[in-house]
N, C-alpha and C positions, 0 to 999 in steps of 0.2 A: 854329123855336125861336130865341130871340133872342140874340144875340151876349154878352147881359150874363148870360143864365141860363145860359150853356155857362161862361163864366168863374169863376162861381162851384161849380157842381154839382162835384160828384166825379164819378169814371168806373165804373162798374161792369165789371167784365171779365168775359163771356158765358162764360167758361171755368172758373172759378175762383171766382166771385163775390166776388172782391175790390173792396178798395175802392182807387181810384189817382187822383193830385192831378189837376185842372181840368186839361182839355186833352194830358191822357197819351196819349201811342202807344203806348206797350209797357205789358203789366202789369207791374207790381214783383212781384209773386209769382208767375205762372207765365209771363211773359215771352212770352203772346199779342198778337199785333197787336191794338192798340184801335183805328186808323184807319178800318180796314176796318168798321167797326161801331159808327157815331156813336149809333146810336138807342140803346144801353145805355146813355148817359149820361143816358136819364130818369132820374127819382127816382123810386121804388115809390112808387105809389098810395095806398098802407098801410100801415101796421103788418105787419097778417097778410092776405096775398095768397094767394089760392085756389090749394089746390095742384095740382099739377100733373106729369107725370110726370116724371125729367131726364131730359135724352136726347131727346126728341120735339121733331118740327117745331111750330114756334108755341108754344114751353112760355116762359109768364109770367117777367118778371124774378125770378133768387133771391132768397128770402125775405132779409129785413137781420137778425142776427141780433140779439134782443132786450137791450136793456142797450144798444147801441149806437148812439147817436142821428148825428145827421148830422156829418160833420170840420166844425172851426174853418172858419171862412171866413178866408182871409188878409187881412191890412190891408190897406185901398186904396191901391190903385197899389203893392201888391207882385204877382208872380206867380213861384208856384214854377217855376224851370224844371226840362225834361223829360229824365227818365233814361232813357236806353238801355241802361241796365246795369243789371239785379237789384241791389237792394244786399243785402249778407249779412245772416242774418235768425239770431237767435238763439232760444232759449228762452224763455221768462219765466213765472212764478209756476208752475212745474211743469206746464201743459199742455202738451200735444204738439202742434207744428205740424201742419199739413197736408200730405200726400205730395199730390206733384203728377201730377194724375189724365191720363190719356189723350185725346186730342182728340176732342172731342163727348161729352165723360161729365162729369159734376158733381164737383166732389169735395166730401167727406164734409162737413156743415156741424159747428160748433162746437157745443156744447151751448146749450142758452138760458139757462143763467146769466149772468148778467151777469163781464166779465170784474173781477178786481179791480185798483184804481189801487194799482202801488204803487213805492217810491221806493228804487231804487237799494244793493240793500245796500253796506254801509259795507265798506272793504278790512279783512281780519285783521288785527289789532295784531300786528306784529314781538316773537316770541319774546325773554325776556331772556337779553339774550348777559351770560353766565359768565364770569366774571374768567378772564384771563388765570395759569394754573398755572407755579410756576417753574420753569423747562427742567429735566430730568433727563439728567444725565450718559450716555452711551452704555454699553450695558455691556461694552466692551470699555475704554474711554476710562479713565485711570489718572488720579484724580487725583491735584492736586499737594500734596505733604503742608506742613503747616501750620509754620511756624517756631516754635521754641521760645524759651524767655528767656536760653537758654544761646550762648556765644559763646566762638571761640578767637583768640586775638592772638598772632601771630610775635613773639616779642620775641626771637629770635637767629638767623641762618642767611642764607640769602641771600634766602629770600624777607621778610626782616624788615619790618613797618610794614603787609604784609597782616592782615584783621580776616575770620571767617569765623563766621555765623552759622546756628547749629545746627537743623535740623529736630526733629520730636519724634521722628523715626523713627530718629536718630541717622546717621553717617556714616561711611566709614570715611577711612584716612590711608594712603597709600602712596606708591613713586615712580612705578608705572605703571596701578596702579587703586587706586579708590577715588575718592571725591567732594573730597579734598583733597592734590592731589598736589604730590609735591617730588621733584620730576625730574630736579635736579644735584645731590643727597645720594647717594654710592654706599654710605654706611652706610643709607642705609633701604633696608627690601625691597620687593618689588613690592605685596604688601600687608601692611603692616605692624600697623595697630593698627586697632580699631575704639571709635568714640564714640559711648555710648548713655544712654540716659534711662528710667529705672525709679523708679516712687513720687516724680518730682519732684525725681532726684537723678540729676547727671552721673556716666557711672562711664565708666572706661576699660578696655579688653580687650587682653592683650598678642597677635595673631594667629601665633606660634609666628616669629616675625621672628628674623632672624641675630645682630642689635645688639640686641637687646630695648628696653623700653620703661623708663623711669625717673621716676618722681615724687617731687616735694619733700616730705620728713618734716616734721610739723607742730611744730618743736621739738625733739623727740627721738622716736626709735623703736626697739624690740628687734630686732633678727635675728639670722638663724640661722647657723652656720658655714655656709662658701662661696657668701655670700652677696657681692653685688656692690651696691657703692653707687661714686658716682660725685661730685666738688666740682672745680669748675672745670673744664679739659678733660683731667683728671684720671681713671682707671678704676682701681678696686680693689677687691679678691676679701679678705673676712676669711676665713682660713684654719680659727679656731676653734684650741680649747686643742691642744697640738702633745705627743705624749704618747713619750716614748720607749720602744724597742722591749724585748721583755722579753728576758732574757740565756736561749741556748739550752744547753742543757745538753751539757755536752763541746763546748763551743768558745768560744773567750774571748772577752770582751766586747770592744767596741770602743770604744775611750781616747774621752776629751772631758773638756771641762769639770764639774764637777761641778753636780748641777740643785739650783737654789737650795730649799733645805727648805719644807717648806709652803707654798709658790707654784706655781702653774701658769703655764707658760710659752705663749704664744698668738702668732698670727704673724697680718703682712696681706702679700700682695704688691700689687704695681702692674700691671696687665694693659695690654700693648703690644699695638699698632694688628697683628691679624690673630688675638688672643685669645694673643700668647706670653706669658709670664709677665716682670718686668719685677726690678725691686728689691722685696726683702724684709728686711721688719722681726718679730725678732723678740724679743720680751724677754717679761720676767716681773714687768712692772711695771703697776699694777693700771690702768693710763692711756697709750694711746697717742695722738697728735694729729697733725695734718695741717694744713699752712701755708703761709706764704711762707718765714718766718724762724721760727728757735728751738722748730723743731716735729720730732717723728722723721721725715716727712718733708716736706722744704723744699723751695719750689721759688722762688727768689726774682723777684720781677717777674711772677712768673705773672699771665696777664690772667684775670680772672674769680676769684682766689683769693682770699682774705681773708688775712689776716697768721696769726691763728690760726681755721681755718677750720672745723673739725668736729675731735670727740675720740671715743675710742671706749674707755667703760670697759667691763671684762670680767666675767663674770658664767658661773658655773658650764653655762649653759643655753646662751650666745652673749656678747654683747655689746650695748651699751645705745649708739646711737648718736648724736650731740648736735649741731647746727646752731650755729655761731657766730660765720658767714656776716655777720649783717646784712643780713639782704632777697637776698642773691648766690643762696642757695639749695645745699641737700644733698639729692642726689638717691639713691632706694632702686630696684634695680629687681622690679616685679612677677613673680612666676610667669607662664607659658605658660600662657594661657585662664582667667586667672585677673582677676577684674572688682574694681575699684580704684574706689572712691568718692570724687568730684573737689569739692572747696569751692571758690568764690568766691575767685580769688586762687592758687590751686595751680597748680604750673609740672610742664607733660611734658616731657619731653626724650624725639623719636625723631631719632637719627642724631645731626649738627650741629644738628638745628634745634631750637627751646625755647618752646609753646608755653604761652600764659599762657590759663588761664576765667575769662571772662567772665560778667557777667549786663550784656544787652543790650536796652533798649527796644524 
């Protein structure tokens, strides 16, 4: 056989009936020496070659199976080189490879259908990636609550010129808890007031504190006897009408002035630093007033006072009480737990310190 027709033919492998490129030593699929057995590299005779048993001495080349005509001849002056190494062999259009059969045994041919050409299917289109969801808080993780429009401004004490803005969730005021503290006031108590937000309205809570809580009257306001209002660094208890005591029967009365005829007589005192009672005024005249100068009571030079600074006319139920400050401010104090509705502009007073609300961008 001639050197050109071994170059071009394919190899048959006597074991397998595979087909292996020009001048193969090893099968590619069952990985038999082809060396040893140059004469399989004839080409069948035919189509369809007389059958024959497998397995038998002298048994005819395997059949080629149908549909399968001869490999490509490679371009001239290429030649495949030789693999010593099966290469890995996969599946394709769902028939089943071939088990590799035992030495001297045929293994199973393929059906005679023609096999089908076909091209590679295409990789799966990457699913759509879904937008990114926005994180969700832990459920343990607290958030942080949102600022309101409301805001508090020191305008007296020693933290004066600080500016504190308000959450919705409100805050409270003390010298050693709460979210706004004042720590060298020994008139405030450890938690003194608390500042809240209801229906879109500031309100203040007095927290049952030693020194109580105090707000400026819009003008004037009514209170009640023993009532405490406060102008400049000034504290004062209205006593309410002062009623003398009725005469007991078998024992004599005790002397005094005579009480003026259809007047009622009403007192205030001035409450000193530890709640002691101070100077009292009392008269029977329908108007008492509080000032620097020319007032029932005078304090002259007083810092924070007005000249005539609040009056207090009397009124069978309490007293009616009057701002005449000038912006200085007259302070009422609230009840214990008792929630105070704050406007734009209304001044607290806890301890020495005086705070003003705000509405804050």
């Amino acid at each position: 056989m001639s050197q050109l027709l071994l170059s071009a033919l394919a190899v048959v492998c006597p074991n397998c009936d595979g087909y292996n490129p020009p001048r193969a030593e090893v099968c590619a699929s069952c990985g038999t020496s082809l060396s040893e057995a140059p004469a399989t590299a004839k080409p069948p005779p035919s189509r369809t070659p007389p059958a024959s048993s497998p397995g038998k001495p002298g048994a005819s080349t395997p059949r080629v199976p149908p549909g399968l005509g001869r490999p490509p001849e490679s371009p001239p002056g290429l030649r495949p080189a030789a693999s010593r190494t099966p290469p890995p062999v996969a599946s394709a259009g769902g028939i089943p490879l071939a088990s590799r059969a035992a030495p001297g045994v045929a293994a199973p041919r393929s059906p005679a259908a023609p096999l089908p050409l076909t091209r590679p299917a295409a990789p799966p289109s990457a699913p759509p990636v879904a937008a990114p969801k926005p994180a969700v808080p832990a459920s343990g993780a607290r958030p942080v609550p949102a600022a309101s429009r409301f805001g508090l401004a020191v305008v007296a004490g020693s933290t004066r010129g600080q500016r504190f803005k308000l959450p919705v969730t409100g805050c409270t005021v003390g010298r050693t808890r709460g979210a706004i503290l004042f720590a060298d006031d020994v008139f405030v108590s450890a938690q003194h007031a608390t500042f809240l937000i209801k229906d879109n309205v500031l309100h203040v809570r007095d927290e049952s504190s030693a020194s109580g809580v105090y707000v400026t009257i819009p003008g004037a306001e009514t209170i009640p006897p023993m009532s405490f209002f406060s102008a400049g660094q000034r504290l004062f208890r209205f006593l309410g009408k002062l009623e003398a005591p009725p005469p007991l029967a078998g024992r004599p009365t005790v002397y005094g002035a005579p009480v003026p005829p259809g007047q009622g007589v009403y007192g205030v005192e001035e409450v000193l630093v530890g709640g002691r009672s101070g100077r009292t005024v009392v008269t029977s005249a329908p108007l008492l007033t509080i000032g620097q100068a020319n007032c029932d009571f005078s304090y002259p030079q007083e810092e924070g006072l007005a000249g005539r600074h609040c009056e207090l006319s009397f009124t069978p139920a309490g007293a009616q009480l009057r701002d005449l400050s000038g912006g200085l401010g007259t302070y009422v104090r609230i009840a214990p737990s008792m929630e105070r509705p704050l406007r734009p502009g209304d001044r607290v007073r806890l301890g020495q310190h005086i705070v003003q609300v705000e509405l804050m961008g």
